[in-house]
C-alpha positions as CSV (number, residue, x, y, z in Angstrom):
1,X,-48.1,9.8,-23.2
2,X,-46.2,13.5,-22.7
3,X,-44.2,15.0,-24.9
4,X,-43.8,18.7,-23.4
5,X,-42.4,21.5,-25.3
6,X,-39.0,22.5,-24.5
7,X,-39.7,25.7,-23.3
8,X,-42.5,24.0,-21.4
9,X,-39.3,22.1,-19.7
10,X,-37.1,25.0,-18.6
11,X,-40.0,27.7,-17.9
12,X,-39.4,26.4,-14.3
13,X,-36.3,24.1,-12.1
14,X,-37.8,21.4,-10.1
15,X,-34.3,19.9,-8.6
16,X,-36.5,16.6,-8.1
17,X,-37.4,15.4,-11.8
18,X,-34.4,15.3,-14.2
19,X,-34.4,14.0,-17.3
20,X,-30.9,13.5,-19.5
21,X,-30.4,12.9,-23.1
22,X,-27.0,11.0,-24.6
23,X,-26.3,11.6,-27.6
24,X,-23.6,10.9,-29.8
25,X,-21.9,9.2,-33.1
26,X,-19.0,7.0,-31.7
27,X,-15.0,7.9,-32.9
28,X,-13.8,4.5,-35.5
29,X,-11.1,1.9,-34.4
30,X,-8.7,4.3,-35.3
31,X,-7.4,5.8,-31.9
32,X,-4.2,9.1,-31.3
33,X,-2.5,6.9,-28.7
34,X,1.2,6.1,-27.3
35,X,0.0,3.1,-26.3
36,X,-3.2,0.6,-25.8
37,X,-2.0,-0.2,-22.4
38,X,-0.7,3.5,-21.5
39,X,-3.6,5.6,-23.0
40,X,-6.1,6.2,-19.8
41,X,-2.4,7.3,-17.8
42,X,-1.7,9.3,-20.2
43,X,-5.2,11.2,-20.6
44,X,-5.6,11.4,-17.0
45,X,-2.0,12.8,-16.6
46,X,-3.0,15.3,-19.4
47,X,-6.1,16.5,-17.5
48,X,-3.7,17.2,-14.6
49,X,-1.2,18.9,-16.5
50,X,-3.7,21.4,-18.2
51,X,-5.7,21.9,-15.0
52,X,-4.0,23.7,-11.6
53,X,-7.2,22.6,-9.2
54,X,-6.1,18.9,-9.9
55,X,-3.1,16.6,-8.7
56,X,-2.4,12.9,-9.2
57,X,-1.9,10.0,-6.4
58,X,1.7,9.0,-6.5
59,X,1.1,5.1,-7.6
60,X,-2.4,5.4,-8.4
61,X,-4.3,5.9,-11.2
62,X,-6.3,8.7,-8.8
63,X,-7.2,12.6,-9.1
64,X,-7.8,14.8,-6.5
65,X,-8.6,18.1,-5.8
66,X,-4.9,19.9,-5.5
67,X,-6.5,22.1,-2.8
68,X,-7.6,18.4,-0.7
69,X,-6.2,20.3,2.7
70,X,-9.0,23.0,2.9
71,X,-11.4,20.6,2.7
72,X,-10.6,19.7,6.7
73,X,-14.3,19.4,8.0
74,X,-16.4,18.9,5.2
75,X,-17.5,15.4,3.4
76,X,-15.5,14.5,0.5
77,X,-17.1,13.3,-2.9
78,X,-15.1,10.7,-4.8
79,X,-16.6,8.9,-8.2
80,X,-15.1,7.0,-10.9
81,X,-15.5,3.9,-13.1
82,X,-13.5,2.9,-16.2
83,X,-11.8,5.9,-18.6
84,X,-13.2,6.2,-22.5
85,X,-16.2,8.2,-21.3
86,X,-14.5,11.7,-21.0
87,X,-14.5,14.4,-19.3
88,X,-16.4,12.1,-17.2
89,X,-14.8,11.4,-14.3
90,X,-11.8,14.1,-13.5
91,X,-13.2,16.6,-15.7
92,X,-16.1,17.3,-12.8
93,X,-13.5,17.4,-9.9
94,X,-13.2,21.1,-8.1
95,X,-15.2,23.2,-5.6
96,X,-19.1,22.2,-5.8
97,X,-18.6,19.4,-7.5
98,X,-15.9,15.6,-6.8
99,X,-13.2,16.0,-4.3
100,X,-11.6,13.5,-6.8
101,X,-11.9,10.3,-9.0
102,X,-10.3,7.0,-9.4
103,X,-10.1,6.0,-13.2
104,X,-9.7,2.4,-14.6
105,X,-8.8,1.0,-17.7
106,X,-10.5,1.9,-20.7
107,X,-14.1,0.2,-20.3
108,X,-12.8,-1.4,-16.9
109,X,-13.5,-1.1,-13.5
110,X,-10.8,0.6,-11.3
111,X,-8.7,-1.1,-8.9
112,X,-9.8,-1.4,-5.2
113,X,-6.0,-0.6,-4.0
114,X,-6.4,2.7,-5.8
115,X,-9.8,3.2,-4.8
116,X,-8.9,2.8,-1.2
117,X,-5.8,5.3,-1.5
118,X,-8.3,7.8,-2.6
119,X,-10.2,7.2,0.5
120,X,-7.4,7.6,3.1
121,X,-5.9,10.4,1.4
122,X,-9.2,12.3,1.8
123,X,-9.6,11.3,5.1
124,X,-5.8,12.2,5.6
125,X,-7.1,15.6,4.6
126,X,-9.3,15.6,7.5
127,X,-12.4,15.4,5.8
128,X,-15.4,14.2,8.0
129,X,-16.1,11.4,5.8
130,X,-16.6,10.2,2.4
131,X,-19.5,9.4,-0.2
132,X,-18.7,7.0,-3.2
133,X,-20.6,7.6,-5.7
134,X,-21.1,4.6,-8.2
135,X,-22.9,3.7,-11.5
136,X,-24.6,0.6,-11.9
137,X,-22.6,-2.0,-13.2
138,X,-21.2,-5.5,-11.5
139,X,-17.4,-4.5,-11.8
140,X,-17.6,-0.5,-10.3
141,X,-20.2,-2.2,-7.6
142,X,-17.9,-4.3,-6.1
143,X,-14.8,-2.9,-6.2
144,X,-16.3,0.5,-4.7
145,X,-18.2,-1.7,-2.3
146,X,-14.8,-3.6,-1.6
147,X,-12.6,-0.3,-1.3
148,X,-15.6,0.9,1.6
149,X,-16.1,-2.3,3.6
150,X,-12.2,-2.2,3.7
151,X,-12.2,1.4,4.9
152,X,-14.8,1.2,7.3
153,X,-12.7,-1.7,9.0
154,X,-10.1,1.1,9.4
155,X,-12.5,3.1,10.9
156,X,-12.9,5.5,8.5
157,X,-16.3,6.7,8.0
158,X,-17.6,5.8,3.7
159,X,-20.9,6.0,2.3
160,X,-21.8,4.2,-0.9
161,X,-25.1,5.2,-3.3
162,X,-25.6,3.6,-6.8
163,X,-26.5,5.5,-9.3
164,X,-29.0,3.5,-12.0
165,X,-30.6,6.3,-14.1
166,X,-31.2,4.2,-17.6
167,X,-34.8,4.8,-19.0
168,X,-34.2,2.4,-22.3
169,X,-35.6,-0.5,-21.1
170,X,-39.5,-1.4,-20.7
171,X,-38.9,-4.6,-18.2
172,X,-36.5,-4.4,-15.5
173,X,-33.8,-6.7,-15.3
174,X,-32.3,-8.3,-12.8
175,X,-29.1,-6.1,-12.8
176,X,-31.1,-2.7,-12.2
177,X,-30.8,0.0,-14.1
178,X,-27.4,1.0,-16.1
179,X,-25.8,4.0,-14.7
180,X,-25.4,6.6,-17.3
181,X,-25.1,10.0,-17.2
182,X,-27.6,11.3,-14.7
183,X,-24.5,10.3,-12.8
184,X,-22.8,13.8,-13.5
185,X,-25.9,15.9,-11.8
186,X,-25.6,13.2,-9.1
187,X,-22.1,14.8,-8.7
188,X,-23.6,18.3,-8.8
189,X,-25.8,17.6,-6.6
190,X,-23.8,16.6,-4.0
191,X,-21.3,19.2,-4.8
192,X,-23.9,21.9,-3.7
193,X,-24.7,20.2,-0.8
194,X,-20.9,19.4,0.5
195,X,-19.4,22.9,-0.2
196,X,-22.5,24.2,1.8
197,X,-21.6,21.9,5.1
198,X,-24.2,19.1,4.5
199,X,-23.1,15.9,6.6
200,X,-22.2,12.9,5.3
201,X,-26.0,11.1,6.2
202,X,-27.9,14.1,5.1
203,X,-26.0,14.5,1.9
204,X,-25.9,10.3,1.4
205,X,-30.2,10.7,2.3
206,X,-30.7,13.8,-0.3
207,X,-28.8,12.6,-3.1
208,X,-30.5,8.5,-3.0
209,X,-33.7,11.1,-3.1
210,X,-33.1,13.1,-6.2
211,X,-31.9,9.7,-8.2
212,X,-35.3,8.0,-7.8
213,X,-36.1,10.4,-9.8
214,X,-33.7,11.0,-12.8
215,X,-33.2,9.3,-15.9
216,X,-31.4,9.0,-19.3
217,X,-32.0,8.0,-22.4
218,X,-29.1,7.3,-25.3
219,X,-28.9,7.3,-28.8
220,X,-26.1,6.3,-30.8
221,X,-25.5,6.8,-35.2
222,X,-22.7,4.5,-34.7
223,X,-20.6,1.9,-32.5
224,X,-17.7,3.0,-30.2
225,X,-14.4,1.0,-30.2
226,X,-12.0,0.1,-27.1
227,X,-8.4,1.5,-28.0
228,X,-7.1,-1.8,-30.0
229,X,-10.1,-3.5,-30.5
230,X,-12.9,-3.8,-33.3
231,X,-15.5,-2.0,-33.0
232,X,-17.7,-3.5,-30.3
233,X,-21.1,-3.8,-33.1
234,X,-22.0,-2.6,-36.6
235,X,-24.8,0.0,-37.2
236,X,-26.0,0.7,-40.9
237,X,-25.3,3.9,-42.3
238,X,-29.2,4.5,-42.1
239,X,-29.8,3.4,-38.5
240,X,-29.7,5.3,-34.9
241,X,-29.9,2.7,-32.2
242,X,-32.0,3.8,-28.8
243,X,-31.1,2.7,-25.5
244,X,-27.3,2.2,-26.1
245,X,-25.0,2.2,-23.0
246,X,-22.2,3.5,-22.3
247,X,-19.7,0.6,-23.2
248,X,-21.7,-0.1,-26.7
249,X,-24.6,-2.3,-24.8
250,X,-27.3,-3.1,-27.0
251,X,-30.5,-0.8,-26.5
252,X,-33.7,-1.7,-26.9
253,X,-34.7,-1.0,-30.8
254,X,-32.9,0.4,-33.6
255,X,-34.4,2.8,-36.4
256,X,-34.6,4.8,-39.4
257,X,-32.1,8.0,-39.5
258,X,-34.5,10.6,-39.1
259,X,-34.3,14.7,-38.2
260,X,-33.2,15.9,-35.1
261,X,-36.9,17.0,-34.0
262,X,-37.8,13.8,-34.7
263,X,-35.3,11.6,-33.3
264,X,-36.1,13.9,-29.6
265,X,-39.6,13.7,-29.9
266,X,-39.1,9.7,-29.6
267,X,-36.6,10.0,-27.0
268,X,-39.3,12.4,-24.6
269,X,-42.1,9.7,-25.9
270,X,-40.3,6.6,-24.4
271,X,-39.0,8.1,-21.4
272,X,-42.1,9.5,-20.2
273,X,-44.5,6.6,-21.0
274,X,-46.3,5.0,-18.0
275,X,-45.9,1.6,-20.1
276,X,-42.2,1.8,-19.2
277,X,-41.2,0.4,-15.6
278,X,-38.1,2.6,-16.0
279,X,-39.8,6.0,-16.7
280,X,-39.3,8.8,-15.3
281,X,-42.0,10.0,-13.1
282,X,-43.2,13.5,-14.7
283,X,-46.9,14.5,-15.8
284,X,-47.8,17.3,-17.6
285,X,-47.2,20.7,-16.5
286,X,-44.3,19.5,-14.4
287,X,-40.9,21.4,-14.2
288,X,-37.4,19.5,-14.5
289,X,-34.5,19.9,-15.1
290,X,-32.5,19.0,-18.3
291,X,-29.2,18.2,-19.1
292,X,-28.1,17.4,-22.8
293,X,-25.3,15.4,-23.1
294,X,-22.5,14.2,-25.7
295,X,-22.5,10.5,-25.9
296,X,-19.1,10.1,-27.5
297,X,-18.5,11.7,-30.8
298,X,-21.8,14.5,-31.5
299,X,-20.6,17.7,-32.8
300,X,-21.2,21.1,-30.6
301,X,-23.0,21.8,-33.6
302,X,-25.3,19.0,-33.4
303,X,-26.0,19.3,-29.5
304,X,-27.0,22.8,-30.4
305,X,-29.5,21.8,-32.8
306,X,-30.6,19.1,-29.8
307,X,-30.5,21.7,-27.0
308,X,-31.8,23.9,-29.3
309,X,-34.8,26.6,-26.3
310,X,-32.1,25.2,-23.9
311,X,-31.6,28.1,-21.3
312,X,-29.5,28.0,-18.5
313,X,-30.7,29.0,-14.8
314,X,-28.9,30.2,-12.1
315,X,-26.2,27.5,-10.8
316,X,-24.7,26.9,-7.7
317,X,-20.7,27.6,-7.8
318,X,-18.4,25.0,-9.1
319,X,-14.7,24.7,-10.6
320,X,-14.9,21.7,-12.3
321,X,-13.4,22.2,-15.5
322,X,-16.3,20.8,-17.7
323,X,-18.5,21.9,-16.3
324,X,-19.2,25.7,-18.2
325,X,-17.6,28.6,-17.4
326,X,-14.4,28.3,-15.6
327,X,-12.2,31.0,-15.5
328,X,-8.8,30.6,-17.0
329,X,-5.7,30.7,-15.1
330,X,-2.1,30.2,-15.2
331,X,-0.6,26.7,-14.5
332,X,2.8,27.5,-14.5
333,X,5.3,26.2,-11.5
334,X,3.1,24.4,-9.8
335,X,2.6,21.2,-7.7
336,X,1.0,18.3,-9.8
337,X,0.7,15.5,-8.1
338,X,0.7,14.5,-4.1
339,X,2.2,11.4,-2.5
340,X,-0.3,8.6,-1.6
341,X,-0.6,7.7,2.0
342,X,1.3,4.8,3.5
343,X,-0.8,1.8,3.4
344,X,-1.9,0.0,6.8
345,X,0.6,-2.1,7.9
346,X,0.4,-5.8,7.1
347,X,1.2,-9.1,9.3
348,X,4.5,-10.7,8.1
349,X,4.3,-13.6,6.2
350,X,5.9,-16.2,8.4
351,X,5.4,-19.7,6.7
352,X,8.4,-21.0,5.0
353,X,7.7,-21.3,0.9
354,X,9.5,-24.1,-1.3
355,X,9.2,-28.0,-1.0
356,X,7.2,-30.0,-3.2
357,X,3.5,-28.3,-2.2
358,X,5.3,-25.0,-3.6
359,X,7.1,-26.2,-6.6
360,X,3.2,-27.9,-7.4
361,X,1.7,-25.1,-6.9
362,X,4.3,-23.1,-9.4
363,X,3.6,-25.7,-12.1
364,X,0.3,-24.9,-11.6
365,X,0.1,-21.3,-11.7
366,X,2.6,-21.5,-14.9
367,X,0.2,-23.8,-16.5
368,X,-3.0,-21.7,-15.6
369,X,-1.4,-18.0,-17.3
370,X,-0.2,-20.4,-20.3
371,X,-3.8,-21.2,-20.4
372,X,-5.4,-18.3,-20.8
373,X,-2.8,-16.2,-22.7
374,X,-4.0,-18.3,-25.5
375,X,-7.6,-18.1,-24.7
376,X,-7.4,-13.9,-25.1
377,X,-8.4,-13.4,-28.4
378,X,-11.3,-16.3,-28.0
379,X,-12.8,-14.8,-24.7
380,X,-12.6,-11.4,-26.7
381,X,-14.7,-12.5,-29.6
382,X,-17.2,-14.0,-27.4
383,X,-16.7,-11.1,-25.5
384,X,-17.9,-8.7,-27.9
385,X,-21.3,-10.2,-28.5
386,X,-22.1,-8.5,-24.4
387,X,-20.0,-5.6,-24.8
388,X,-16.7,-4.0,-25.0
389,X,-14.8,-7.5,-25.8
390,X,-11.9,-7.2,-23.4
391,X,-12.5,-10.7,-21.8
392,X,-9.5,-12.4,-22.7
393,X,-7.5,-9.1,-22.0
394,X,-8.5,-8.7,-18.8
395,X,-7.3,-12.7,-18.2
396,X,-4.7,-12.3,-19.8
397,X,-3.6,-9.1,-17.6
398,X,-4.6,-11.3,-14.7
399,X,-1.6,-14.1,-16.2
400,X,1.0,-11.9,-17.3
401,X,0.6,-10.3,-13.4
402,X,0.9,-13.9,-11.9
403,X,3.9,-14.3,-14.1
404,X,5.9,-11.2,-13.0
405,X,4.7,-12.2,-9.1
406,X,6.4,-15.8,-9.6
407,X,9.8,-14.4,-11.0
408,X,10.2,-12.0,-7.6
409,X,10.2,-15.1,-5.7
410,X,8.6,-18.3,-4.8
411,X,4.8,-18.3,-3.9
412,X,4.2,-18.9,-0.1
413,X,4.0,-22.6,1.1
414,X,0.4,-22.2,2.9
415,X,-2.7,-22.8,0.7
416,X,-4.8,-19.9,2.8
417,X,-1.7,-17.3,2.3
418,X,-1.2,-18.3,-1.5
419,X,-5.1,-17.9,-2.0
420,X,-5.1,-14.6,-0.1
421,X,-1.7,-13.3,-1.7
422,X,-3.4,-14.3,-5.3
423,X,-6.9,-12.2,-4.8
424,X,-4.7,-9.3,-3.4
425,X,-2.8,-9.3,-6.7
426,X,-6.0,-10.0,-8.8
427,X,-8.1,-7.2,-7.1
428,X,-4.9,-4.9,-8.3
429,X,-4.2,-5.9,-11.5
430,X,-6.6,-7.7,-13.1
431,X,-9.4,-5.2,-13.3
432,X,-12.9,-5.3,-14.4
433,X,-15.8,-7.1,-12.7
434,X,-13.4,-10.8,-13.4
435,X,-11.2,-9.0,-10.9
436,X,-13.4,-8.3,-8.3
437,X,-15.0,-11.3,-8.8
438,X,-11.9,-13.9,-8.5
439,X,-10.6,-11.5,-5.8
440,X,-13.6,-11.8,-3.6
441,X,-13.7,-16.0,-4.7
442,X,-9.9,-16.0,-3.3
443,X,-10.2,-14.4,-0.8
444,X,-13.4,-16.5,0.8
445,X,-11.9,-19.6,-0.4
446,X,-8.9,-18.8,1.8
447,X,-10.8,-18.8,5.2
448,X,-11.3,-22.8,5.5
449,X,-7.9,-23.1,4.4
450,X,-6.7,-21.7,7.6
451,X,-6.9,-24.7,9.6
452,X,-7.3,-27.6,7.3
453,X,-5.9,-28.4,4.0
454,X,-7.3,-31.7,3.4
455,X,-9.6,-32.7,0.5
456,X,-12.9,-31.8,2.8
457,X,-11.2,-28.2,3.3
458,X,-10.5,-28.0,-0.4
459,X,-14.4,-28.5,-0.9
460,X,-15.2,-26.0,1.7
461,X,-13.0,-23.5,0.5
462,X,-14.9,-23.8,-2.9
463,X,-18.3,-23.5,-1.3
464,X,-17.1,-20.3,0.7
465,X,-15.8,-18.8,-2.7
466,X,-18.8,-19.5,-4.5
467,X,-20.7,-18.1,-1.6
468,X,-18.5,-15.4,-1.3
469,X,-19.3,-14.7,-5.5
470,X,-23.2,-14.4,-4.8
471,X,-23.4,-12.4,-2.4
472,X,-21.6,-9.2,-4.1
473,X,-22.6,-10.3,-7.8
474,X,-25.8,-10.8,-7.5
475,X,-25.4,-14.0,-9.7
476,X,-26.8,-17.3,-9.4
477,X,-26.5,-20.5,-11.3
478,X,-28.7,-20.3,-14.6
479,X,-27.3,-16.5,-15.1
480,X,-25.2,-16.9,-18.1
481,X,-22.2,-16.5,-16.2
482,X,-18.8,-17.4,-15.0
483,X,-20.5,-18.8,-12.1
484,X,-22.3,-21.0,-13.8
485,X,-18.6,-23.1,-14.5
486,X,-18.1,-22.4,-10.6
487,X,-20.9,-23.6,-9.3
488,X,-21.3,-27.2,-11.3
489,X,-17.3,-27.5,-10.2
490,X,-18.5,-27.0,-6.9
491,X,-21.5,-29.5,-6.8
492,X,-19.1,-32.5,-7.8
493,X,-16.6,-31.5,-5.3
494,X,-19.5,-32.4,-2.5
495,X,-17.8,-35.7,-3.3
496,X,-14.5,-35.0,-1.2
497,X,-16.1,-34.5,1.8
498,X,-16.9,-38.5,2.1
499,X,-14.7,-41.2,2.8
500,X,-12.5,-42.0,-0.2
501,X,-12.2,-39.4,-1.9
502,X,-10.2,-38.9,-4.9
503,X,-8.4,-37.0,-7.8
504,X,-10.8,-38.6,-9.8
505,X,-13.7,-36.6,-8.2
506,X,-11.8,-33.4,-9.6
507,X,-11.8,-34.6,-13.3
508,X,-15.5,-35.1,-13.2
509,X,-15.7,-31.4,-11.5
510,X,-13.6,-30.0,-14.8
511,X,-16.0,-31.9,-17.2
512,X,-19.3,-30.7,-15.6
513,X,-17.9,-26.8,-15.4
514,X,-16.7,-27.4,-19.1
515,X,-20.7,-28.5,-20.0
516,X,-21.8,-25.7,-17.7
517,X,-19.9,-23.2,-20.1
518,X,-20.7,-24.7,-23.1
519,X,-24.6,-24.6,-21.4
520,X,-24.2,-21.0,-21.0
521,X,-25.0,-20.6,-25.2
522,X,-28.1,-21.6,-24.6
523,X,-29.0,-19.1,-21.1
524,X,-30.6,-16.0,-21.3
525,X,-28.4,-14.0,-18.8
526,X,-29.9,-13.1,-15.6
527,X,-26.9,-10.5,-14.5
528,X,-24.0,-8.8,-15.8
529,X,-23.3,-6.3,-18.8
530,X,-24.8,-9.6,-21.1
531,X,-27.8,-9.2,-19.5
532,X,-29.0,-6.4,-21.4
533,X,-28.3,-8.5,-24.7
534,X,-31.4,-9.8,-26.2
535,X,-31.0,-13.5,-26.2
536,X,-31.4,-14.1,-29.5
537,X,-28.2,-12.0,-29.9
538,X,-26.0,-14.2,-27.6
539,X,-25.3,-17.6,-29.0
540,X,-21.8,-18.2,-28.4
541,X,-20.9,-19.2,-24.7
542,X,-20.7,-17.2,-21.6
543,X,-16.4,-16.0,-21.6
544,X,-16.2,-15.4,-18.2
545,X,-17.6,-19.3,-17.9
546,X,-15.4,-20.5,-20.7
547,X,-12.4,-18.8,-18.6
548,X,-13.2,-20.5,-15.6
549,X,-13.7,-23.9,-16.7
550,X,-10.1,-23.7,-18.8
551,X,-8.8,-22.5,-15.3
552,X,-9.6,-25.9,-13.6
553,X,-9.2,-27.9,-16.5
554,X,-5.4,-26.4,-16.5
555,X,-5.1,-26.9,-12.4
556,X,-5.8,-30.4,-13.4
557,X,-3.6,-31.5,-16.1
558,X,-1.1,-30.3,-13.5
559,X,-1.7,-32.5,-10.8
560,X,-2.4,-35.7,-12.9
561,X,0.9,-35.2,-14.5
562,X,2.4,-35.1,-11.0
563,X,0.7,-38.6,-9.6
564,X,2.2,-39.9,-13.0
């Protein structure tokens, strides 16, 4: 075990070994917004207005570099994740640092539409390609993996790394590492090396070099809150917790309040322990790099008694606006905000809606956002035993979008364009991991739909989703997740590819996903944000799970009432 001395840790800058510290006492559930649903537009739209190197994407929540057209030649850097961990992301955009950032929700992913705008207009900007650069965690992972594949098919040329920096935890689960805020000197990083004419591969080889070797550590005094939420866990007045993440994840032990000394000396103890398979690989004598950082609500007071022999080095030149010592300068009269580049052209949608299929499949959809409007504050309960407890919101953003998509007109009459036109509309509104997730189901499930819309095509376009779910999620049955509903659907609709088959075969696919989800209490989760919840914490069921079975179970209340 090491515990160097802090002046033992900046006598000397070794770019290689990096250590970070998160720190911070989390604001209460009392929040200074306009509105729950408006409050990451309005903070990003703030940033802008306060900041002349930064513009807005017309239509997207996206911020870019206002100066994007002298980039022509160079890679371009774009980051993001979900808002609520400020000045993270758009406060690092400028020169040796993000060409820009695509925000979600608070907590929640951001959209791949948005994500994908960002892309083109960089590449509109005639930059020679772009790196994504993504923390750890299922939603950002595929929705940044998504917004690439999608690019690359238009020939535009994206990189992806994935940053997982977390030194909290003494096993390794399945998920990886969390992505925390090593992620910030990952943006440095590749800063420096863009704005000195690194290419895309050598910049893409360097920087999945440097993050081998960082990691973070956090400690919390107390629990965050999502804007119109509880607070996402309780800590006692007496009690720091160590390991937290970012979204109010459990760590891995709590403690006694104790001095500051104390409190780093633990911190340097457990990140630096060989008995730790997330460690971070320093011995004694070894020079790093450190980088003290404000978890959510720590005074500058405090993080000066942390920093405390902290001395700064010389840096390479950036304009990002939090990162120290930018100049000031006027922002009067000028541009904010740039308009987004015209989307590829899409094929027109030629079948002919209406007739009984459509009217079903309206009755239907009706009875599915019914559904789980009144699941969201259930899904949010259970929701909050894993994390930020915005299931049921995020559903019920996925319903209320179904609902305004049904009132422009009716859905189309093809069960391959409907499932397509759905996972387009999910991808974009729904947000979070759930949103990727049903997106990338949707979209799969479409494919066998194409040709055949019998029973055996039904059962095939459910083995292609589920398929489809794995390969990007990383899940598999057993997982303590919404697949787990999914996947014991899927098993009993084997049935209608024989002879025979029935509606019947359906209701026994509804029960066995309900008994998956209510299954899912007694899993110790394999993947996800729940899977760094100790198990003894999580005994209500999975709500991503719960969701999905009260999907099916709505789809087929629907069509019994119809053979009535």
């Amino acid at each position: 075990m090491i515990r160097p001395k802090w002046n033992q840790l900046w006598s000397q800058v070794d770019p290689v070994t990096c250590w970070l510290c998160d720190l911070g006492q989390s604001h209460t559930s009392k929040k200074l917004v306009n509105s729950v649903a408006g409050c990451a537009d309005d903070a990003l739209a703030g940033l802008v207005a306060c900041n002349p190197n930064l513009q807005l994407l017309q239509g997207h929540r996206v911020a870019l570099r206002s100066d994007l057209d002298s980039l022509k030649g160079q890679v371009a850097l774009l980051s993001g994740g979900g808002s609520g961990h400020e000045p993270a992301h758009a406060g690092f955009i400028g020169k040796g640092m993000l060409t820009g950032v695509i925000a979600g929700a608070v907590f929640t992913s951001p959209a791949v539409g948005s994500i994908l705008a960002a892309i083109r207009a960089v590449a509109q900007a005639g930059t020679v390609g772009t790196l994504l650069i993504v923390k750890n965690y299922t939603g950002d992972r595929l929705n940044f993996g998504l917004a690439r594949e999608q690019a690359r098919a238009e020939g535009i040329p994206v990189e992806m790394v994935v940053i997982g920096d977390d030194s909290a935890f003494t096993v390794l689960k399945k998920a990886g590492r969390r992505g925390l805020c090593g992620t910030v000197l990952i943006h440095k990083v590749a800063g420096a090396l863009a704005e000195a004419g690194a290419g895309l591969e050598e910049i893409t080889d360097r920087v999945s070099e440097v993050a081998k070797a960082v990691g973070t550590l956090g400690v919390s005094l107390s629990s965050c809150s999502v804007p119109g939420s509880k607070p996402t866990f309780e800590l006692s007045a007496d009690e720091v917790e160590l390991g937290l993440g970012i979204h109010g994840e459990a760590g891995v032990h709590r403690i006694k309040m104790a001095t500051a000394d104390e409190i780093v000396a633990l911190m340097l103890d457990h990140m630096t322990s060989s008995s730790n398979v997330s460690h971070v690989p320093v011995r004694s004598g070894s020079s790093v790099v450190l980088m003290v950082n404000n978890l959510g609500g720590l005074s500058f007071l405090e993080l000066g008694i942390v920093a405390d022999a902290a001395v700064r080095s010389l840096d390479a030149e950036t304009t990002a606006s939090a990162w120290p010592n930018v100049a000031k300068v006027s922002v009067t009269g000028r541009k904010r905000s740039r308009a987004a580049p015209a989307k590829p052209l899409e094929a027109s949608d030629s079948t002919a809606a209406g007739g009984a299929a459509s009217k079903q499949m309206v009755l239907v959809l009706e009875r599915v956002c019914a559904t789980l409007l009144g699941l969201e504050e259930r899904l949010n309960a259970l929701d909050r035993a894993a994390g930020d407890g915005d299931c049921g919101t995020t559903h019920s953003c996925a319903a209320r979008a179904i609902q305004g998509w049904l009132k422009e007109g009716p859905p189309p009459a093809s069960p391959a364009q409907l499932l397509s036109k759905l996972a387009l509309l999910l991808l974009e509104k729904m947000g979070g991991s759930s949103g990727a997730l049903y997106g990338l189901f949707l979209t799969a499930a479409a494919q066998p739909l194409k040709a055949k819309t019998d029973l055996p095509a039904w059962s095939a376009a459910m083995d292609a989703g589920l398929e489809a779910m794995q390969k990007y999620g990383k899940a598999a049955p057993g997982d303590r997740t919404m697949l787990d509903s999914l996947w014991a659907a899927g098993q009993e609709l084997q049935a209608w590819k024989s002879p025979g088959a029935n509606l019947q075969i359906l209701s026994k696919a509804v029960k066995s996903a309900e008994a998956a989800a209510e299954a899912t209490r007694n899993m110790e989760a394999g993947a996800g944000r729940a899977s760094y919840i100790s198990s003894a914490r999580l005994d209500q069921p999975d709500p991503g799970a719960v969701a999905a079975a009260a999907i099916l179970r709505a789809i087929l209340e629907v069509l019994q009432s119809q053979e009535a």
